[in-house]
N, C-alpha and C positions, 0 to 999 in steps of 0.2 A: 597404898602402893602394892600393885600386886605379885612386880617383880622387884630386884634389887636393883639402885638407880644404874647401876652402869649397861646393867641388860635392857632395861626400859632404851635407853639411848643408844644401845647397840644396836637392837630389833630397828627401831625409830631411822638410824641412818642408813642401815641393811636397807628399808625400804626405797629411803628417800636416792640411794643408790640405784637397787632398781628400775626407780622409775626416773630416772633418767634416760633410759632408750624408751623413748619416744618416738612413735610411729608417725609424731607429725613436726621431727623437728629432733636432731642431735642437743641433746640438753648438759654435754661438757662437749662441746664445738673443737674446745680448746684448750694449752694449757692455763690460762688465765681462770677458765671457770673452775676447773680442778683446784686450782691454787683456793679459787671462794670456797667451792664444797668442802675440802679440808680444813681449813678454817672453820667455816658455818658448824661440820660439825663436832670441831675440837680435836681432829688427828694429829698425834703424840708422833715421834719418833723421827728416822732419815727421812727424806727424801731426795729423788735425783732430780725433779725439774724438767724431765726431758719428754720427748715423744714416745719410747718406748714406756715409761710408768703412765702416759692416757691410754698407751692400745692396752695394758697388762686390766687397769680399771675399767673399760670400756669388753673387753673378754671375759672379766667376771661376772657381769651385771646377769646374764644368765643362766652362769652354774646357782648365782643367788635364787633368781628369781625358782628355780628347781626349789627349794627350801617353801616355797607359799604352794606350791602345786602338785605336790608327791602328796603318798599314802604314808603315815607314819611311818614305815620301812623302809620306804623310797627317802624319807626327808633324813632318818638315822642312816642310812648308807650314806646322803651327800654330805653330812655333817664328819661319822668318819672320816670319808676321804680327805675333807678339805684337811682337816687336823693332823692324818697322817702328811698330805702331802708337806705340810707346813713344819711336820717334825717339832709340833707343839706341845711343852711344858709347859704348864699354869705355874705362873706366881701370882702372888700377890705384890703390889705395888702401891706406892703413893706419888703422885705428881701433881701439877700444876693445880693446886687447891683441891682437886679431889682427895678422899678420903680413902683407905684401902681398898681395892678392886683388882681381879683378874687382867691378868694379861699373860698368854702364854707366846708369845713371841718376843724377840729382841726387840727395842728400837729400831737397830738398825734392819733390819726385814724388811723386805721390798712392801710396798705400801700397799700394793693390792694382797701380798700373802699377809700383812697385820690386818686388811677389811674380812676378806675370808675367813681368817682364825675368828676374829671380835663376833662376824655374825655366825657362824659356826658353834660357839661357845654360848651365844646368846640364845638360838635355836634350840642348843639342846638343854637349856635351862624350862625352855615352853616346852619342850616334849617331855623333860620328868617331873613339869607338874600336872602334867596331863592336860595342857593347854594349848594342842596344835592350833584347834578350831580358832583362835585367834588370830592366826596369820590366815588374812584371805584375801582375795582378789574381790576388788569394786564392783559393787551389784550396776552400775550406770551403764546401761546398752553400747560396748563396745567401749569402752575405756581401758578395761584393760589393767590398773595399777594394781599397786599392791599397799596390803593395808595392814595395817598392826591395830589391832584392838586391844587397849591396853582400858577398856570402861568396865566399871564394876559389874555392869548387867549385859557384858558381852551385843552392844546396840549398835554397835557403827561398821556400816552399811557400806559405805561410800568413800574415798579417794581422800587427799584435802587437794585437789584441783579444780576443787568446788563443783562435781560430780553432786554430792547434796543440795545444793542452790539449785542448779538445773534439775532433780528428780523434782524437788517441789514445787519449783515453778512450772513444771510439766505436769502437776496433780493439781494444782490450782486452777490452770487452763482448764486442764480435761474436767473437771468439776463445774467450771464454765460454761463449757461446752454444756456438758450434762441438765445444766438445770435451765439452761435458753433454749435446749430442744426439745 
């Protein structure tokens, strides 16, 4: 494990957050999906349920995506921010079978300021160990996501929208190609 498990899962949903605005397709359409994503990836605390907390999560997905795309300066300045604006103290916690971990917001916190803090705090866990280069965006010609490299020998290239399926089946072709002409 390279980070501690609640940052691995924070980085992990930060992304999978993300990449939800998609360019070919709104990927929380709605509240129902939101309800899944929160679920899916275990978010604690209030929630109101309403239209206003999908626009609040759907207006974050880009200060996030700022975090995969700055210069180490650029990524410590939006981490700041997010945590000033959040007016975030770190506790420690225990809940629902997790084990003690970080959380410096209330429960009650509007859910998109608990996403922001979680991956705020999880980012700047990769930047003081000297591991931005981990967070990067998908090598797949126009994809676009974003990607958490959480492998020992820092390898993974690619999306899980299966952006690797298609590189390789695109090097297998082209190798096809190559050796029938």
């Amino acid at each position: 494990m390279l980070f501690a498990h609640d940052t691995e899962v924070a980085l992990q949903a930060a992304a999978a957050l993300v990449n939800t605005d998609d360019p070919d397709g709104e990927q929380l359409p709605d509240l129902a999906a939101l309800d899944e994503f929160v679920r899916a990836w275990g978010w604690s605390g209030d929630r109101q349920h309403d239209q206003a907390e999908l626009e609040s999560i759907r207006e974050l997905r880009p200060r996030l995506r700022e975090l995969w795309s700055g210069t180490p300066d650029e990524v410590v300045a939006a981490i700041n921010r997010m945590l000033a604006e959040a007016h975030a103290v770190p506790q420690l916690v225990k809940h629902d079978g997790w084990d003690y971990h970080l959380h410096a917001t209330p429960p009650d916190a509007p859910l998109a300021t608990r996403m922001a803090v979680e991956a705020a705090m999880a980012v700047s866990d990769v930047v003081r160990a000297g591991e931005l280069s981990r967070l990067r965006v998908c090598e797949y010609p126009g994809c676009g996501s974003v990607v958490v490299d959480l492998s020992r020998n820092r390898s993974k290239r690619y999306c899980d929208g299966g952006c690797g399926n298609r590189a390789a089946v695109a090097a297998y072709r082209a190798r096809k190609v190559a050796r029938s002409g």
